[in-house]
N, CA, C and O atoms as a Tinker XYZ file with bonds, in Angstrom:
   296  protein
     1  N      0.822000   -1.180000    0.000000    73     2
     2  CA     0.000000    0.000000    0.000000    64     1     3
     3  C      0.868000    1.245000    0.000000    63     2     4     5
     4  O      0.742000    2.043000   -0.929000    81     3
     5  N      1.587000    1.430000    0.804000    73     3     6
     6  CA     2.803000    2.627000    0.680000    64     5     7
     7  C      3.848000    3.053000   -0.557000    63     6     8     9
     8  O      4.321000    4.133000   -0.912000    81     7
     9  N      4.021000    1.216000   -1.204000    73     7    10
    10  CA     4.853000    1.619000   -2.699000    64     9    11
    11  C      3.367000    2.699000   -3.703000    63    10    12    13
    12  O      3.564000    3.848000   -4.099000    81    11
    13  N      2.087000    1.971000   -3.889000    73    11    14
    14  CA     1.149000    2.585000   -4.344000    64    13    15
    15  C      0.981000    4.162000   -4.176000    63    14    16    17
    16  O      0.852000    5.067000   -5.000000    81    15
    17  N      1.028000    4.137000   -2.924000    73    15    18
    18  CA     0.811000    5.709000   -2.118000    64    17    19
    19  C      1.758000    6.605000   -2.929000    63    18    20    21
    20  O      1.523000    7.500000   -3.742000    81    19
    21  N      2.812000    6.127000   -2.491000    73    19    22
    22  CA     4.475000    6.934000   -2.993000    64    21    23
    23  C      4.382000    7.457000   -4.369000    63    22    24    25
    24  O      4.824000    8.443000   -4.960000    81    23
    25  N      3.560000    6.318000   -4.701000    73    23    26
    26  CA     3.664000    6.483000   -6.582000    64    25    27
    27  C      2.965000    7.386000   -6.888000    63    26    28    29
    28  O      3.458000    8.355000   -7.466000    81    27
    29  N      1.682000    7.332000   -6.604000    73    27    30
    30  CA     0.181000    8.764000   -7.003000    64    29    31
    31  C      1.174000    9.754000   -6.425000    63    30    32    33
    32  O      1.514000   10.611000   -7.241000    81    31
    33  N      1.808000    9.869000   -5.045000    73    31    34
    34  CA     1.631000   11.264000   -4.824000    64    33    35
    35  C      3.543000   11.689000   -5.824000    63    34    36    37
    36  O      3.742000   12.714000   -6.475000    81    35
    37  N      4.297000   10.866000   -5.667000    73    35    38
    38  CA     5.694000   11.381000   -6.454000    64    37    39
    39  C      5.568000   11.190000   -8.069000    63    38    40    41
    40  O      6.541000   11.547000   -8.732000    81    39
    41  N      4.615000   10.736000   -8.638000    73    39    42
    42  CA     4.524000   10.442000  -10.208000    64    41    43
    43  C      4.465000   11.507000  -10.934000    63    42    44    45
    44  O      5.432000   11.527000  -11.695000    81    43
    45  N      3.715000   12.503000  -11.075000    73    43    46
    46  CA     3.504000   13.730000  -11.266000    64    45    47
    47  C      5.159000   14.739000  -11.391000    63    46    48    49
    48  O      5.705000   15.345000  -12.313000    81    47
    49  N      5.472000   14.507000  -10.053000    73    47    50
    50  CA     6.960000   15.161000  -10.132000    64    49    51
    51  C      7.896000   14.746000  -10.639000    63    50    52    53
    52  O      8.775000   15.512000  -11.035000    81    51
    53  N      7.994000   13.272000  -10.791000    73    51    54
    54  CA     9.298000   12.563000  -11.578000    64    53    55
    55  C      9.174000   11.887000  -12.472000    63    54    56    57
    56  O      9.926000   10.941000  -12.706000    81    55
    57  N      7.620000   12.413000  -13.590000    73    55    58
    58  CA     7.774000   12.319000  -14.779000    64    57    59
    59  C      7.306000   10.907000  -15.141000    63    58    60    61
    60  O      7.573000   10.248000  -16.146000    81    59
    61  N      6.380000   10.532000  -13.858000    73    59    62
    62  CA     5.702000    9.607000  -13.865000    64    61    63
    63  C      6.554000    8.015000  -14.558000    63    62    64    65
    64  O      7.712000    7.665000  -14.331000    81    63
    65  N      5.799000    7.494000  -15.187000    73    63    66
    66  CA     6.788000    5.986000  -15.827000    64    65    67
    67  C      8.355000    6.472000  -16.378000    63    66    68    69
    68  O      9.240000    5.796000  -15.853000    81    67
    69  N      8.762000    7.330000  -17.163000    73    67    70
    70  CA     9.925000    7.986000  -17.246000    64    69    71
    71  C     10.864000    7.814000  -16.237000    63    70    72    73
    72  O     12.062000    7.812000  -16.520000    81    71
    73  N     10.408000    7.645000  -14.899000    73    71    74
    74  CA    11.366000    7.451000  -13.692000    64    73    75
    75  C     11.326000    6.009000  -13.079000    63    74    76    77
    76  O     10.483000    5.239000  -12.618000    81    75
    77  N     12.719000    6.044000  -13.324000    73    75    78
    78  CA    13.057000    4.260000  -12.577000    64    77    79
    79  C     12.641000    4.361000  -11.323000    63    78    80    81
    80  O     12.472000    3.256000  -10.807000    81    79
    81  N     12.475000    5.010000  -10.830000    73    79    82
    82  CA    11.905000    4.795000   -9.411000    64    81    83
    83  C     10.503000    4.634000   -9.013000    63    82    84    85
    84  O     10.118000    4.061000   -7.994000    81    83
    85  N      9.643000    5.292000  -10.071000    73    83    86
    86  CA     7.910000    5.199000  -10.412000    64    85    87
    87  C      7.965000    3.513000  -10.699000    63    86    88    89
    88  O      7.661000    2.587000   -9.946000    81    87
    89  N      8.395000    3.505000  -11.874000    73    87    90
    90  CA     8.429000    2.049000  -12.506000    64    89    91
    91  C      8.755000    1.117000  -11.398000    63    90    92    93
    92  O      7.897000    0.235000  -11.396000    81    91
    93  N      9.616000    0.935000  -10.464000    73    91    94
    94  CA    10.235000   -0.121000   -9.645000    64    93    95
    95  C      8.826000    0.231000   -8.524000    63    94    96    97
    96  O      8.400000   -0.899000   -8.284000    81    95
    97  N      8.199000    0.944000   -7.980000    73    95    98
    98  CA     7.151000    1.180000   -6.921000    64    97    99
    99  C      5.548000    0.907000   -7.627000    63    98   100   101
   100  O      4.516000    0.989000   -6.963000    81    99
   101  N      5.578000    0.673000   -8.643000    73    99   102
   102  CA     4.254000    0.431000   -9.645000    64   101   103
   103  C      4.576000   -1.219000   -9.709000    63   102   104   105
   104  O      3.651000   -1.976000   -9.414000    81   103
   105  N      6.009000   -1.843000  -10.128000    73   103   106
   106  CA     5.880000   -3.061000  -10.395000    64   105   107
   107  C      6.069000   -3.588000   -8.532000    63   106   108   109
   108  O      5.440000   -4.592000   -8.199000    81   107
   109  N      6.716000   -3.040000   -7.719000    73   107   110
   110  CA     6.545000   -3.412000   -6.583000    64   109   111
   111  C      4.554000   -3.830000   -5.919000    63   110   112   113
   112  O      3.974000   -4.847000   -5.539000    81   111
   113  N      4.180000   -2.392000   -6.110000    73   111   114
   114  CA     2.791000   -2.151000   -5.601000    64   113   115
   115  C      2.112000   -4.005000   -6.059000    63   114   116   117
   116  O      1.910000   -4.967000   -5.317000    81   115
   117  N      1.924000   -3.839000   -7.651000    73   115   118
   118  CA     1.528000   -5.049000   -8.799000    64   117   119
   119  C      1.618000   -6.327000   -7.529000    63   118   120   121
   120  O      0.833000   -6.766000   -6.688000    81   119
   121  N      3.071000   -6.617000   -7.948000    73   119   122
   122  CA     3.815000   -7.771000   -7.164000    64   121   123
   123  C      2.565000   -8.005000   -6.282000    63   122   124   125
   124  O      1.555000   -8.674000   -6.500000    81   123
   125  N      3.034000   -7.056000   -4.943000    73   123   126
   126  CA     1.838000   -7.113000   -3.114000    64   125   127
   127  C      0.986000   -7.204000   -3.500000    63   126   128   129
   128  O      0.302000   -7.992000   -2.848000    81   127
   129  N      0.398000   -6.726000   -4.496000    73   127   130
   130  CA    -1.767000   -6.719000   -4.599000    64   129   131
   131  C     -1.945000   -8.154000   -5.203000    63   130   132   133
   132  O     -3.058000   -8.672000   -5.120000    81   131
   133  N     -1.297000   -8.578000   -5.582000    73   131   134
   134  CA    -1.437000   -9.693000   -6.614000    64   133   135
   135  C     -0.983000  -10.835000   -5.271000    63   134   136   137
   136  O     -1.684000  -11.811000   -5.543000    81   135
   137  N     -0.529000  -11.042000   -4.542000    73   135   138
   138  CA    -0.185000  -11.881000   -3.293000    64   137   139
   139  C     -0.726000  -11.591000   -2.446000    63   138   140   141
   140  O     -1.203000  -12.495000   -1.760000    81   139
   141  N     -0.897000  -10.473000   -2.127000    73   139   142
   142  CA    -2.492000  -10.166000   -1.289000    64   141   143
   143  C     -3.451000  -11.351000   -1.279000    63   142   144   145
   144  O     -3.764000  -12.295000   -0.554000    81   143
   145  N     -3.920000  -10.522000   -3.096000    73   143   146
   146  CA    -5.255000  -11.190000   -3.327000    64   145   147
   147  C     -5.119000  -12.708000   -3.209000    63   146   148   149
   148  O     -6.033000  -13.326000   -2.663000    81   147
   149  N     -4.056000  -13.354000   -3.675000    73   147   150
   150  CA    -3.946000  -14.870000   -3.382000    64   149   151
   151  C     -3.685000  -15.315000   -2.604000    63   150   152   153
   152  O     -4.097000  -16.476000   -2.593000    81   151
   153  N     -2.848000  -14.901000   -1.333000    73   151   154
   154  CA    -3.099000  -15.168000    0.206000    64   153   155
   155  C     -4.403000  -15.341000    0.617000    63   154   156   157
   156  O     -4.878000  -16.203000    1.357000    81   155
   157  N     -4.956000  -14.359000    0.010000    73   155   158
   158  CA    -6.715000  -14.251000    0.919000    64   157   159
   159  C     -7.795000  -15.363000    0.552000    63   158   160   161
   160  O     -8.637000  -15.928000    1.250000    81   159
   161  N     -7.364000  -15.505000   -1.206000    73   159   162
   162  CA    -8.168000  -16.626000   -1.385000    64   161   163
   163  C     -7.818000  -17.666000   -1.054000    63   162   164   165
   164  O     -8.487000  -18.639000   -1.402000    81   163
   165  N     -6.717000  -17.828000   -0.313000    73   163   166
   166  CA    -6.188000  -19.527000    0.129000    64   165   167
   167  C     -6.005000  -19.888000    2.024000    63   166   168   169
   168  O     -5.618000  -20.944000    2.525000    81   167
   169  N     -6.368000  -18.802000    2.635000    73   167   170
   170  CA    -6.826000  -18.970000    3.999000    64   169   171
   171  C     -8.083000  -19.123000    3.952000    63   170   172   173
   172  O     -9.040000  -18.843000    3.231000    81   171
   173  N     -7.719000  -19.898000    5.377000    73   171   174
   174  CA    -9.479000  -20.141000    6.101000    64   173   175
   175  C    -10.204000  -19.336000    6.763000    63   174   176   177
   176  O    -11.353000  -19.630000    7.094000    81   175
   177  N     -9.610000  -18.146000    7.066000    73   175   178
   178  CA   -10.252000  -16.973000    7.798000    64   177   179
   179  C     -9.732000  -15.712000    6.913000    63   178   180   181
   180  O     -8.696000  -15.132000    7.238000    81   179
   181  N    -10.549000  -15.281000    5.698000    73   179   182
   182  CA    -9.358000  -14.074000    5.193000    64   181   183
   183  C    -10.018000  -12.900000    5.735000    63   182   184   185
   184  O    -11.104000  -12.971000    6.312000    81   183
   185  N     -9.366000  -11.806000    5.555000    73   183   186
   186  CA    -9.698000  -10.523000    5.980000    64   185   187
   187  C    -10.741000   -9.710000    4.860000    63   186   188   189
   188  O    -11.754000   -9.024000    5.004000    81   187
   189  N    -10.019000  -10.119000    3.794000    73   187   190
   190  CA   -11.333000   -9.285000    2.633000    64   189   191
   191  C    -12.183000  -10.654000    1.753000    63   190   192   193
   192  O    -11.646000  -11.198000    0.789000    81   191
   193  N    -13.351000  -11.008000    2.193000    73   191   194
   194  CA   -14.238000  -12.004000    1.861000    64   193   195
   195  C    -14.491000  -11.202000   -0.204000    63   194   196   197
   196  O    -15.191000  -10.358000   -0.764000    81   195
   197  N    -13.259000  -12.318000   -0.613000    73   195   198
   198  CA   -13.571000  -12.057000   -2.196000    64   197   199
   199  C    -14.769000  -12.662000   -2.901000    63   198   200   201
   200  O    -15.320000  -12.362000   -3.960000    81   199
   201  N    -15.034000  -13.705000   -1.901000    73   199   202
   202  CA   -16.488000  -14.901000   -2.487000    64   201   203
   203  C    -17.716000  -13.971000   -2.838000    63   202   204   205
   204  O    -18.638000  -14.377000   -3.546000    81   203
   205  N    -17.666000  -12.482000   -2.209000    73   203   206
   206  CA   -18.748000  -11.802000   -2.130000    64   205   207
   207  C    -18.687000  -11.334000   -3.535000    63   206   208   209
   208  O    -19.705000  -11.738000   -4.097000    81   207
   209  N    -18.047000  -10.758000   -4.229000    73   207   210
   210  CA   -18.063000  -10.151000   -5.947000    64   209   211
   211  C    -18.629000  -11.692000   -6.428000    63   210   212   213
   212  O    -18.771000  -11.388000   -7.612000    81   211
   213  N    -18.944000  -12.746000   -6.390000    73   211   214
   214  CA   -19.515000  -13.872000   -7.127000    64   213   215
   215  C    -21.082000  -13.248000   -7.169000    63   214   216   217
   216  O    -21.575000  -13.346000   -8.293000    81   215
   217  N    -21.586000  -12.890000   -6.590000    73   215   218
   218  CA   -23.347000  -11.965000   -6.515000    64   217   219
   219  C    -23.128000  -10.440000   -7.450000    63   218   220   221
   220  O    -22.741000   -9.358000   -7.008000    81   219
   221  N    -23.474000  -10.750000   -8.704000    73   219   222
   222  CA   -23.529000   -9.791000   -9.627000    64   221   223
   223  C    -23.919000   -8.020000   -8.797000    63   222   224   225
   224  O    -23.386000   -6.913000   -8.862000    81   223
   225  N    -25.024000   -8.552000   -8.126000    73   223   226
   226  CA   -25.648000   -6.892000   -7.434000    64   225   227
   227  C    -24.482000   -6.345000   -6.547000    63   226   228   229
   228  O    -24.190000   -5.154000   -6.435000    81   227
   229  N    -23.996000   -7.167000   -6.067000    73   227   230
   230  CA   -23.007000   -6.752000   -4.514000    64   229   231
   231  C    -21.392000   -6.394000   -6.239000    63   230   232   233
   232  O    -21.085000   -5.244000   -6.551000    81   231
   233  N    -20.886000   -7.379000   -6.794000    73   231   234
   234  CA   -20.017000   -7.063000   -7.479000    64   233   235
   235  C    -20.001000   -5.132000   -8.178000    63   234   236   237
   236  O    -19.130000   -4.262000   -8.192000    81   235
   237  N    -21.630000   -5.197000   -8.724000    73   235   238
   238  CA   -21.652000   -3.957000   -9.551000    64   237   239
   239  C    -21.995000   -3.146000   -8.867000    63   238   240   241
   240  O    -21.868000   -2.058000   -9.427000    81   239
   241  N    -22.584000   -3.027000   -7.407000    73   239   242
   242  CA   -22.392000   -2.248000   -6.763000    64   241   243
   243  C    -20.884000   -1.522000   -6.300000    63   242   244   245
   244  O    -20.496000   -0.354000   -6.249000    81   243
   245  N    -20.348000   -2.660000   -6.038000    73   243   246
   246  CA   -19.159000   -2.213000   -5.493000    64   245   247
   247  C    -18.413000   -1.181000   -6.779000    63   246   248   249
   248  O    -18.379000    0.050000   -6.770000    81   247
   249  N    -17.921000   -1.992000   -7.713000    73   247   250
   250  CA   -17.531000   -1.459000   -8.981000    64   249   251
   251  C    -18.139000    0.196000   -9.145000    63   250   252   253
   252  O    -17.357000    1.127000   -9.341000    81   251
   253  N    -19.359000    0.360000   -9.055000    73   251   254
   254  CA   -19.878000    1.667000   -9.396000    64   253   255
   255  C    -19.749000    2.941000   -7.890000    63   254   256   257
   256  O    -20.041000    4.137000   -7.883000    81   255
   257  N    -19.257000    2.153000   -6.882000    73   255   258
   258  CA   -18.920000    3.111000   -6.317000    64   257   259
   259  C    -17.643000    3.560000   -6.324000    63   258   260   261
   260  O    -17.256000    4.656000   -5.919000    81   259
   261  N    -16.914000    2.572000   -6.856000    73   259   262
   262  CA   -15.232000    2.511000   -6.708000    64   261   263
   263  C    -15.129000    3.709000   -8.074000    63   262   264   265
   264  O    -14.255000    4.576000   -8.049000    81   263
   265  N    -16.040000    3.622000   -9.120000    73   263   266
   266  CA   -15.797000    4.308000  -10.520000    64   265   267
   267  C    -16.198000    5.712000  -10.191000    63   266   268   269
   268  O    -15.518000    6.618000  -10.672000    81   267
   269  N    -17.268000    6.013000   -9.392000    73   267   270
   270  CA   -17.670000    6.874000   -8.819000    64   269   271
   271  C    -16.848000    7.750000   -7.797000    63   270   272   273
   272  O    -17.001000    8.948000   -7.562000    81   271
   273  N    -15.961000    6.893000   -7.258000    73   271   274
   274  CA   -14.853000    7.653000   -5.817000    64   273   275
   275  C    -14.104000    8.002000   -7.190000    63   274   276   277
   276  O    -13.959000    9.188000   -7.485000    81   275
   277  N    -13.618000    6.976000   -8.049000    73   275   278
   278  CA   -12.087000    7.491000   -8.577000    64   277   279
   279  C    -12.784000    8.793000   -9.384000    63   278   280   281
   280  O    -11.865000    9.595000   -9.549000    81   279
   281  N    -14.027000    9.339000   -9.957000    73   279   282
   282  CA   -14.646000   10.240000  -10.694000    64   281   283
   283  C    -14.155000   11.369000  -10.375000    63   282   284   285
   284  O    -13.439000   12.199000  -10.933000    81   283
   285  N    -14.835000   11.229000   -9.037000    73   283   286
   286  CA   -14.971000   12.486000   -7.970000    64   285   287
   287  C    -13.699000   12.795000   -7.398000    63   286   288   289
   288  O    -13.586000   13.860000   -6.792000    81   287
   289  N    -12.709000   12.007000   -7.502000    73   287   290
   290  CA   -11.279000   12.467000   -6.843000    64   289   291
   291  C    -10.662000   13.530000   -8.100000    63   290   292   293
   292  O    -10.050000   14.597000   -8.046000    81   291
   293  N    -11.122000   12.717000   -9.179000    73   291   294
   294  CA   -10.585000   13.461000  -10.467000    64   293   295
   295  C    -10.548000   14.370000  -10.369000    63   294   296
   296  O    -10.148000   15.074000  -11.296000    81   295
């Protein structure tokens, strides 16, 4: 979460992908979210219940608020 963070807020200043250091904190961020998400689906107690996006209403709900936050941050 912090390589992610680093990136939105220093991308802008260092020229965004252009900088080896954007690039190495974008493929870092990738890497963690992606082992995250597969940690979670392979415990017996996970912290973020992914089974729930399988229910179309709860999935496109979620989705349309997430499209909606990133709108409004714009």
């Amino acid at each position: 979460m912090g390589a992610l963070q680093i990136m939105l807020d220093k991308g802008q200043e260092d020229d965004w992908f252009g900088s080896n250091f954007i690039v190495m904190l974008a493929i870092t961020a990738a890497v963690l979210l992606i082992g995250f998400v597969v940690r979670e689906l392979m415990i017996d107690q996970p912290i973020v219940h992914f089974e729930l996006l399988k229910y179309r209403t709860f999935a496109a709900a979620s989705f349309r608020d997430d499209a909606g936050f990133v709108l409004y941050a714009a």
